[in-house]
PLY file of the C-alpha trace (Angstrom):
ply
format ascii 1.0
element vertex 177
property float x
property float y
property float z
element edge 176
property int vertex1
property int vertex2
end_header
0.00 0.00 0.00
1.12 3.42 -0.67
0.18 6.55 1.04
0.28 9.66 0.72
0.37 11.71 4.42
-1.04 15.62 4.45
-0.15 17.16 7.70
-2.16 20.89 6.65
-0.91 24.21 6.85
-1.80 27.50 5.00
2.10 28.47 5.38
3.94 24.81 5.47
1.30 21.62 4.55
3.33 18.63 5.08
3.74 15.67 2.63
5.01 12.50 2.80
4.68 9.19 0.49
5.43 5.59 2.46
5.20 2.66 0.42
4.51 -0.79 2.68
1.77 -3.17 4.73
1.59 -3.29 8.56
3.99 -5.97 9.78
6.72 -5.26 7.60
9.42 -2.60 7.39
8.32 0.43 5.44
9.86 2.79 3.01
9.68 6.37 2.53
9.71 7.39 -0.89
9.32 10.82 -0.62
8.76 13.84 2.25
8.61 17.68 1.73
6.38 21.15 2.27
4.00 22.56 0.05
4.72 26.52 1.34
2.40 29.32 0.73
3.24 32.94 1.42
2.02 34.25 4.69
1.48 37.71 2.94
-0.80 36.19 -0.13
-4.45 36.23 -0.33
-6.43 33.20 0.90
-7.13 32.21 -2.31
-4.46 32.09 -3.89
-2.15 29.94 -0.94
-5.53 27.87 -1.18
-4.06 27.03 -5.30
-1.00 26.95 -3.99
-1.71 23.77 -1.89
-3.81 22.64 -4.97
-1.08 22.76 -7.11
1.90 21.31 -4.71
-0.49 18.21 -3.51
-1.37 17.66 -7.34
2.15 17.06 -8.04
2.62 15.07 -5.26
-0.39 12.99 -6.74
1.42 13.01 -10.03
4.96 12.16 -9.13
3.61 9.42 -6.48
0.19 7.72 -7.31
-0.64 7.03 -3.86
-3.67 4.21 -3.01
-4.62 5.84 -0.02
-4.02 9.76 1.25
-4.47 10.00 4.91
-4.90 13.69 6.41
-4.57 14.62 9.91
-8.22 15.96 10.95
-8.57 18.75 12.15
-9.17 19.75 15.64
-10.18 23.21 17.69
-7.43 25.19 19.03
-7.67 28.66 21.18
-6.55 30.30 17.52
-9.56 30.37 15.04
-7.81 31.90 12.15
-5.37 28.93 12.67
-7.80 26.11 12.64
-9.72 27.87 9.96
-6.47 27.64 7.56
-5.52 24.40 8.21
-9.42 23.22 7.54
-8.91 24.91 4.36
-5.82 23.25 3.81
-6.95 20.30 4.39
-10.34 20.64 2.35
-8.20 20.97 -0.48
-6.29 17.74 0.13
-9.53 15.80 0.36
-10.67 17.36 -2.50
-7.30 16.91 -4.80
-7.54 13.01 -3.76
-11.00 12.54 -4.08
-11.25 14.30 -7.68
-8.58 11.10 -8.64
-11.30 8.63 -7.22
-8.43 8.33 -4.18
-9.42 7.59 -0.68
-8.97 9.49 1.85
-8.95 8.71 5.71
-8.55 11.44 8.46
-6.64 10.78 11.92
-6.61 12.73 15.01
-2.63 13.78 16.24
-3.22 11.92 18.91
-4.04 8.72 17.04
-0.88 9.21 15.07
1.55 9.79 18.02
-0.20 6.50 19.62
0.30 4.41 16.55
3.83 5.48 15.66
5.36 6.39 19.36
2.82 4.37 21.40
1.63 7.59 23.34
-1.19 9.53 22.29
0.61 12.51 24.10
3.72 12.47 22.40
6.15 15.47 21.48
7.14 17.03 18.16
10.69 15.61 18.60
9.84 11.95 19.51
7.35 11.79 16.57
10.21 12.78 14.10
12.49 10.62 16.15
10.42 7.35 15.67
9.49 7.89 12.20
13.22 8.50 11.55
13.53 4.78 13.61
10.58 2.85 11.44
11.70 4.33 8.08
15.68 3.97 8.53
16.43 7.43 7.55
19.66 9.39 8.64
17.95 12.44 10.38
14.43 13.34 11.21
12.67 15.10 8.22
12.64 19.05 8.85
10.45 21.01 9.22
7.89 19.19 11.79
5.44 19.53 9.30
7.12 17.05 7.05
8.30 14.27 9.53
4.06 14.63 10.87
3.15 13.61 7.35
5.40 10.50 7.12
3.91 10.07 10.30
0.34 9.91 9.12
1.31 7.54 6.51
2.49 5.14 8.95
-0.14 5.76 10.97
-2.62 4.81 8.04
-0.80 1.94 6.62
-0.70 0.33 10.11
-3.88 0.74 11.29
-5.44 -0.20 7.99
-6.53 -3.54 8.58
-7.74 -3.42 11.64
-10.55 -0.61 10.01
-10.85 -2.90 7.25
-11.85 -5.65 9.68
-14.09 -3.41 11.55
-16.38 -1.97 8.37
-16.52 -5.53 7.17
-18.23 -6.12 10.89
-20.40 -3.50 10.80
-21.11 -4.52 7.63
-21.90 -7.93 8.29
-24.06 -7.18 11.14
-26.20 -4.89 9.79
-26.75 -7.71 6.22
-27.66 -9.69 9.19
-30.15 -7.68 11.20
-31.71 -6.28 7.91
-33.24 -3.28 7.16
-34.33 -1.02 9.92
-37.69 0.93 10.12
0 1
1 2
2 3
3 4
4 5
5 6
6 7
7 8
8 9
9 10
10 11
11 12
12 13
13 14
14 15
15 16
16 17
17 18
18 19
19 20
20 21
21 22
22 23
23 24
24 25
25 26
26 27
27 28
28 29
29 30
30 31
31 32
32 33
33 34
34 35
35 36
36 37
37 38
38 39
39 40
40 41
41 42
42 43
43 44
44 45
45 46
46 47
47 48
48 49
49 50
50 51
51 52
52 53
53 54
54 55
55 56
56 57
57 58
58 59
59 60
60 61
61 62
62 63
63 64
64 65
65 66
66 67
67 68
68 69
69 70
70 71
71 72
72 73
73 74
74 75
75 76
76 77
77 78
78 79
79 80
80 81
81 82
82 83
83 84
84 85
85 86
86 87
87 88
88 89
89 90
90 91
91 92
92 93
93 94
94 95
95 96
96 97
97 98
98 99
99 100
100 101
101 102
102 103
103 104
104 105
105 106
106 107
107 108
108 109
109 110
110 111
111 112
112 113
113 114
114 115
115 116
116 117
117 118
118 119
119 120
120 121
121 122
122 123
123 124
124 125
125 126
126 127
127 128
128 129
129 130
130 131
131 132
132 133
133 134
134 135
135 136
136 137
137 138
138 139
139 140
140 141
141 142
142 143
143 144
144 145
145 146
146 147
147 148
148 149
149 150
150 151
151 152
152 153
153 154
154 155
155 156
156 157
157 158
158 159
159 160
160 161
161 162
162 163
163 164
164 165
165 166
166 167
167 168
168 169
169 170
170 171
171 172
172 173
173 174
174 175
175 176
């Protein structure tokens, strides 16, 4: 499976491609920042994303793009930009007929560090661990999208398992009035 991570940002949306199932060791095959301007209208760091996650599409041609969801902060104008960020991922995958899955941070940092509570530096240092790489990716941004791949690939098929449940039960217990 191959997945394509989106950590959003209006000034720095992460990206990250890993390329493996849940089980076995993983590979990164790519990591960077789709940057906007901080100075530039809405709209256009909105096409900015667009364009940087369409080539990221392009270049990668990812099964799966996972995005972190987004949660409230005390900043509005923060979580308003990284809602629109993401928005646009969602809408840049599901345009290709991609799927798309959202996590919470705290389900990534639980899944790739094993606490849900987890720092900025021991996410990058445990994705740098799982994916053999030299350094952690900089910025944050990036290393929390290779993060959300992981994340994703791993906890894959237990959600798999878990719709096919739900799924079962309800063929069982039929239609409800």
């Amino acid at each position: 499976m191959r997945v394509l991570g989106v950590d959003p940002g209006l000034t720095r949306c992460g990206v990250g491609v890993v390329e493996g199932v849940a089980g076995r060791p993983l590979t990164m095959l790519g990591v960077g920042v789709v940057r906007t301007p901080a100075d530039a209208e809405i709209a256009h760091r909105l096409v900015g994303i667009e364009r940087g996650i369409e080539e990221w599409l392009d270049a990668h041609h990812p099964d799966m793009v996972a995005v972190e969801r987004v949660f409230s902060q005390h900043n509005v104008r923060t979580v308003m930009g990284t809602a629109q960020a993401s928005a646009v991922a969602m809408l840049c995958a599901s345009r290709r007929g991609i799927p798309v899955t959202l996590h919470t941070p705290s389900e990534v940092k639980a899944a790739v560090t094993g606490s849900g509570r987890a720092d900025k530096d021991q996410v990058g240092a445990m994705v740098t661990r799982l994916l053999r790489l030299d350094a952690p990716p900089k910025p944050a941004d990036a290393a929390d999208a290779l993060a959300l791949a992981i994340c994703h690939i791993w906890r894959a098929p237990a959600q798999n398992r878990l719709q096919r449940a739900v799924a079962a039960h309800h063929a069982r217990k039929g239609p409800t009035a």
